[in-house]
C-alpha positions as CSV (number, residue, x, y, z in Angstrom):
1,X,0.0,0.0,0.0
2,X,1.5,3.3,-0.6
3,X,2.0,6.1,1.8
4,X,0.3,9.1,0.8
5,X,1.4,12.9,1.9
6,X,-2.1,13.7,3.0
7,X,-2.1,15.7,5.9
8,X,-4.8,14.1,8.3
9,X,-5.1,15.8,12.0
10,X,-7.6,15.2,14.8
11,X,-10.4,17.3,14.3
12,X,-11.1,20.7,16.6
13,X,-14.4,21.7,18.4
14,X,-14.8,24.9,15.7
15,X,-14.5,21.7,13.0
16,X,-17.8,20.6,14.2
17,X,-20.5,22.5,11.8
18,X,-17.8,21.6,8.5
19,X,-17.8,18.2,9.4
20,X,-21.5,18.0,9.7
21,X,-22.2,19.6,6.6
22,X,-19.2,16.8,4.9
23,X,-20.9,14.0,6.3
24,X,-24.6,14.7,5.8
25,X,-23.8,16.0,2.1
26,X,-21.4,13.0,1.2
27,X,-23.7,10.8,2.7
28,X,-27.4,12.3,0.6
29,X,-24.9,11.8,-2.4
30,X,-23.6,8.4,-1.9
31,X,-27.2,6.7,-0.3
32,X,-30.2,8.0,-1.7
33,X,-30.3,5.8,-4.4
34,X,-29.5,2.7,-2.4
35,X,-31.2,3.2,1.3
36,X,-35.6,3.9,0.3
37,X,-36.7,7.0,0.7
38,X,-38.9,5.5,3.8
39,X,-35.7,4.6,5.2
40,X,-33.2,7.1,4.2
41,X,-32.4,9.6,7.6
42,X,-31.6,13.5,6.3
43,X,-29.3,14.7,7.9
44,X,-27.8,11.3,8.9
45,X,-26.3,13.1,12.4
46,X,-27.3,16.1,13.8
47,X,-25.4,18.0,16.0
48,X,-26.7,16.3,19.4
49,X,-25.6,12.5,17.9
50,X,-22.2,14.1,16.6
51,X,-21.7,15.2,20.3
52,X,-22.8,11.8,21.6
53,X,-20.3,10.0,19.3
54,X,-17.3,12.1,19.8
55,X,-17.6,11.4,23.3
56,X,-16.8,7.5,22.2
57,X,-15.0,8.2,18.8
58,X,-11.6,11.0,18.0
59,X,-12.2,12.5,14.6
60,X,-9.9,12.8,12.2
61,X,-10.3,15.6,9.0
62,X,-8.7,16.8,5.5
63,X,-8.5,20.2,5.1
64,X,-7.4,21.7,1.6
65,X,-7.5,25.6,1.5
66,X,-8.3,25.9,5.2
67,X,-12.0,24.0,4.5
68,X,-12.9,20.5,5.9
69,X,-13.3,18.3,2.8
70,X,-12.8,14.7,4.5
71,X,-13.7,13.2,8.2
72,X,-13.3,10.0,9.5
73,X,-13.6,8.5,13.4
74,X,-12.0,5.7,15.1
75,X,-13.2,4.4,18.6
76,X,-12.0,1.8,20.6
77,X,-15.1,-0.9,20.4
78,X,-14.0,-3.4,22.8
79,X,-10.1,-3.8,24.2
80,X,-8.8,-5.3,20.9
81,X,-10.7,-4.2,18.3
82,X,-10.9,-0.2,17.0
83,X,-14.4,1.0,15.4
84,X,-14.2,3.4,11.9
85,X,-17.2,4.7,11.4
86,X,-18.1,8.3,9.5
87,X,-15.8,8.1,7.0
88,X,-17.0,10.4,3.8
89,X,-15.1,12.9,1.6
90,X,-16.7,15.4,-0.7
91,X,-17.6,13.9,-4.1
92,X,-14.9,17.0,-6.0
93,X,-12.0,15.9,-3.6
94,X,-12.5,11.9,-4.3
95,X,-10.1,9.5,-6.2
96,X,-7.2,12.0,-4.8
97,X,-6.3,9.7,-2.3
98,X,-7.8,11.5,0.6
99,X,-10.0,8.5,2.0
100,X,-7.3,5.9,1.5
101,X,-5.3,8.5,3.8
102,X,-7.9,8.5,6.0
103,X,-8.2,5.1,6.7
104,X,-4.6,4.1,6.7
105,X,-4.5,7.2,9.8
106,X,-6.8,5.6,11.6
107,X,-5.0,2.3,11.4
108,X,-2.1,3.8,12.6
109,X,-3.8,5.6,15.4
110,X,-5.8,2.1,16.5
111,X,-2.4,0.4,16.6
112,X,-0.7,3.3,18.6
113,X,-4.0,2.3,21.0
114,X,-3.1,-1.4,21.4
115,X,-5.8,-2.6,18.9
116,X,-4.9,-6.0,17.3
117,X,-8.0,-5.4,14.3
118,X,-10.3,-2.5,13.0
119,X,-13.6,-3.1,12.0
120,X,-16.5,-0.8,9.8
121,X,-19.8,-1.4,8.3
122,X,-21.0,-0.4,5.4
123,X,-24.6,-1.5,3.3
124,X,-24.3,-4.2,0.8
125,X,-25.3,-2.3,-1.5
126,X,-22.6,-0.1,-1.7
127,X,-20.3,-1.7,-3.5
128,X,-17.7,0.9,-4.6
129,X,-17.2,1.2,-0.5
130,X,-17.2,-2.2,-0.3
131,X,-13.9,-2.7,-3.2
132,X,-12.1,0.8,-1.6
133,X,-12.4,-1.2,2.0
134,X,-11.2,-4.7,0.4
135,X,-8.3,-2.7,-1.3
136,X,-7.4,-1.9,1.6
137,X,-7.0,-5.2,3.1
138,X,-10.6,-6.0,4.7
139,X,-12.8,-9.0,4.3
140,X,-15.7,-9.2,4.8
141,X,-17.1,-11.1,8.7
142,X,-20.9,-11.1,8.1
143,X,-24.0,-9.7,6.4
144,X,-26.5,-8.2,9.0
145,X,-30.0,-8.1,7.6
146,X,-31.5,-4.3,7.9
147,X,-34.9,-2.8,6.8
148,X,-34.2,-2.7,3.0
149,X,-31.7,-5.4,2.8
150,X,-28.0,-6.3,4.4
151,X,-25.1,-4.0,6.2
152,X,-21.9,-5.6,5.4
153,X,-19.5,-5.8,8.4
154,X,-15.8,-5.6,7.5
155,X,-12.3,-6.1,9.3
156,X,-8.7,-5.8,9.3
157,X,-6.1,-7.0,11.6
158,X,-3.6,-4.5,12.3
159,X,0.1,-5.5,12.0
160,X,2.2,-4.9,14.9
161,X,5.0,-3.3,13.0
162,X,2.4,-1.0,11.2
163,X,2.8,-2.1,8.0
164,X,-0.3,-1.7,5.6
């Protein structure tokens, strides 16, 4: 895997609103025509969930220009294993790399935690998510049914010596 020279740096409280806006836009774009419209949540956190999940989850954003264009979050979901959930870059600022960079942070920062694997979810359905996540080295675990079809749950185990 190569390294990328993607800056990627814990998010700050003034971050919140941009990240928001990242999440709940790149989300509408990449899920409304796979999740029902009886299904589909707009926006897909408010402000009050964010706040809940940062107090589980560190955040981690792109910036280019001074703007937040990419967030991702990591928690720890039991003593080996790290959660990545939230992570979604602009549609104009995909295929540069940034997400890859994303992830492979995150790896890092779950090993320099103690975690032995990292685990996401993503729906079936999504399959371009699903072939970024694999070329990054996770497998699918197991299909969990959900109103309008499957989630897919993925993992990696993290190498000791931080190699990719």
């Amino acid at each position: 895997m190569r390294e990328t020279n993607i800056l990627i740096e814990k998010a700050k409280p003034d971050d919140v609103q941009e990240m928001l806006l990242v999440i709940n836009k790149a989300n509408r774009e990449a899920f409304v025509g796979i999740i029902p419209k009886e299904h589909f949540r707009e926006p897909i956190i408010t402000h009050e969930q964010f706040n809940e999940c940062s107090e589980r989850m560190t955040f981690y954003v792109h910036r280019q220009k001074g703007v937040v264009v990419a967030v991702a979050a990591l928690g720890a979901e039991d003593q080996d294993c790290g959660r990545i959930r939230w992570v979604y870059v602009l549609r104009e600022y995909q295929r540069q790399g940034i997400g890859t960079a994303l992830v492979l942070h995150l790896e890092r920062e779950a090993r320099g935690m103690g975690l032995s694997r990292a685990r996401l979810v993503t729906d079936n359905d999504a399959t371009w998510a699903i072939a970024f996540y694999e070329r990054l080295g996770y497998t699918l675990t197991r299909r969990v049914p959900n109103p309008w079809g499957f989630d897919s749950w993925m993992e990696k185990p993290l190498s000791r010596l931080g190699r990719e």
